[in-house]
N, C-alpha and C positions, 0 to 999 in steps of 0.2 A: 507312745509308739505310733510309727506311719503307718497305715495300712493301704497304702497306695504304692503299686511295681507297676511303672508306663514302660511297655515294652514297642519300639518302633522296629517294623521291618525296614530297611529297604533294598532293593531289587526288581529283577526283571522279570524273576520266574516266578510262579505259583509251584507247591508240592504237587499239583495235581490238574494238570491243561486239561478242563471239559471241552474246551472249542479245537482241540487238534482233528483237522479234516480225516484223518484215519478211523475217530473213534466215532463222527458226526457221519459218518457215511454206512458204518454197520448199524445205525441208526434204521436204515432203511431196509435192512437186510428184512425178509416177510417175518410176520411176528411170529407163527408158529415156529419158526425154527429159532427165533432169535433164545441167548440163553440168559438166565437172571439176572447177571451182568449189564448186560445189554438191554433191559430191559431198564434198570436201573440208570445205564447211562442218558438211555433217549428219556426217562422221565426228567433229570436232571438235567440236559441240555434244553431241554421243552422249557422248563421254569425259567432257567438261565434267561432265554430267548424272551420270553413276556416278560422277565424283570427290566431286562434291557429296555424296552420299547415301555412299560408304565414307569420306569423311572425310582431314583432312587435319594429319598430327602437324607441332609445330611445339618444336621443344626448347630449353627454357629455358637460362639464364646459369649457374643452379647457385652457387656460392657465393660470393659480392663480393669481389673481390680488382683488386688494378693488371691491367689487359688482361682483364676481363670482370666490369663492372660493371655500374650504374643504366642505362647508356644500352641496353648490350643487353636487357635487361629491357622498357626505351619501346621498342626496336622488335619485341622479341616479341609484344609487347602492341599492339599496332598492327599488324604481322601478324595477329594472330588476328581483333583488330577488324572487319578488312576482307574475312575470309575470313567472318565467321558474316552481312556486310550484303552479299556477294555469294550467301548462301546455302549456304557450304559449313560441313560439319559439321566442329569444329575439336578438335581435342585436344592439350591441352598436357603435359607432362613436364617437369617441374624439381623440385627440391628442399629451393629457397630459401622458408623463410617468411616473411621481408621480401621478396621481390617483388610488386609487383602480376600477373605471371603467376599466382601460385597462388591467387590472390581466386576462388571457386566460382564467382561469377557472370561471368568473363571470358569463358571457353569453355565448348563445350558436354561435353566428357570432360576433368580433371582429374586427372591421376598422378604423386601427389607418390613421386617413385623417384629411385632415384641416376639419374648418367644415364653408363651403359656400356654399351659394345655388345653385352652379352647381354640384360639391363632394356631397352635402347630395342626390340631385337628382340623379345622376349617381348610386347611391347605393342604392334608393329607386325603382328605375327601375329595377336594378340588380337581387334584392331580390326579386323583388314583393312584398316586404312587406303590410301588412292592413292596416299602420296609422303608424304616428309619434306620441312620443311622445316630445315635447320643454319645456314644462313647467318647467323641474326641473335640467334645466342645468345652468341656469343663464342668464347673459345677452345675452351670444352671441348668443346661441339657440333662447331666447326671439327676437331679431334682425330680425331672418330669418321667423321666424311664417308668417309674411304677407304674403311674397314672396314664400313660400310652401304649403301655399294654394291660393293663386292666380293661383299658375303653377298646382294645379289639387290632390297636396300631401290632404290624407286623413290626418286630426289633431285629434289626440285624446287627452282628457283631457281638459285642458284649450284652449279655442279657440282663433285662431288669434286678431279677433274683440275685446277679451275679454282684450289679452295682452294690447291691441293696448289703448284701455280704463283707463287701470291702468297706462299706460304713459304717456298719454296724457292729463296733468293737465288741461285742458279746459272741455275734455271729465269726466273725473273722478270727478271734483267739480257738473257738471253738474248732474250726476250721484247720488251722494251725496242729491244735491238739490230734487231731484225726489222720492228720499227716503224720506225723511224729517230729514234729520241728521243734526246738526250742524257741522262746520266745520270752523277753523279760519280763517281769510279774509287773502287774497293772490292778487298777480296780478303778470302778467308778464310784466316784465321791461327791457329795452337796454338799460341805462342810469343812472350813477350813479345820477344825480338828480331828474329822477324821480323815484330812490329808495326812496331817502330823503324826499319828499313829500308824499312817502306813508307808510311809515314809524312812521313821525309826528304824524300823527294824534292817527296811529292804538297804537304807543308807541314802546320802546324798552324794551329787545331785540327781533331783528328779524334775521330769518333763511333765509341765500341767499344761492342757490344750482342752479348747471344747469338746463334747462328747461325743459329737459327730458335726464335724469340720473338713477340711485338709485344709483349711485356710494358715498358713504360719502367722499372718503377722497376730493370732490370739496366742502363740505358744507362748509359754514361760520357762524362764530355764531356774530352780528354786535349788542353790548352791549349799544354802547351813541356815539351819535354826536355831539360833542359841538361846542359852535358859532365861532370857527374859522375853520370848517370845520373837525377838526380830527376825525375817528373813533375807537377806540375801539374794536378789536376784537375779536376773538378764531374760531380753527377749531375744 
């Protein structure tokens, strides 16, 4: 089973304009009268403002392979897009020189670096940056999430925990369960007989992939087992 849903926006509006001049101007209104609202909006535009101006890293795909390719690349790059026409100062890190992330004129800071949790931190300190962005580099970004927020990095976007969720088939069924979703029966296995045992019952065919991947090209697609043991495959 996948436990990956990429959902892309695109458009021109946000649900919710913190920079429309009407609401950036009751901003100023004297604090005593101001009301919780408002008091909320001018804390959120404040941030907004210092995020804009420390800047916002956004970490590349790194190097093309099955489960972090071209497409992550289009949404780094449309991340970044959106963050320099909303005004925020953007900085990118990757390593690939076939991406269009590392084109100079995409963002406004460029840092062709590996991309590991001492290198992302070394440059997150550098810049002062507001927040990472991981979510839409692929795996190897998704890799580092825990470990850059655990060391103190500000995550924007998809949260560590959250990553940590969608790859962790235990975590993610459970998840599911809490929902009320259905979901087809699974189990994790080290043993190709007790594949075959859970397999029997559920029926063929069944999807065997690593335990925690999104990678396809590891999938297997296991069609029949017949009684002398052979199975029947595809990738």
């Amino acid at each position: 089973m996948a436990n990956y849903l990429y959902l892309t926006y695109s458009g021109n509006e946000d649900d919710v304009d913190f920079y429309d001049q009407n609401r950036r101007d009751s901003c100023f209104t004297p604090v005593a009268t101001r009301s919780p609202l408002q008091v909320k909006e001018a804390e959120i535009i404040a941030d907004a403002d210092e995020l804009k101006q420390r800047g916002v890293m956004v970490l590349g795909c790194g190097a093309y392979c099955i489960g972090s390719s071209v497409e992550f690349d289009w949404c780094a790059v449309s991340v970044v897009r959106q963050l320099r026409r909303d005004g925020f100062k953007s900085i990118i890190v990757n390593f690939n020189p076939e991406t269009v992330s590392t084109d100079y004129d995409e963002s406004d800071r460029l840092y062709f670096e590996e991309l590991s949790l001492e290198r992302v931190l070394d440059i997150y300190e550098r810049e002062g940056a507001g927040g990472i962005i991981v979510s839409v580099g692929g795996q190897i970004p998704n890799n580092l999430a825990s470990s850059l927020s655990h060391s103190g990095a500000t995550i924007l976007g998809t949260q560590a925990e959250d990553i940590d969720r969608a790859e962790d088939r235990s975590k993610f069924s459970k998840m599911i369960d809490q929902m009320g979703l259905c979901q087809p029966e699974w189990s994790m296995l080290s043993s190709v007989d007790d594949a075959k045992q859970f397999a029997t019952p559920v029926g063929y065919p069944v999807l065997v992939r690593p335990s925690s991947s999104p990678c396809p090209s590891k999938f297997c697609i296991i069609w029949c087992c017949n009684e002398s043991g052979h199975q029947r495959n595809s990738t």
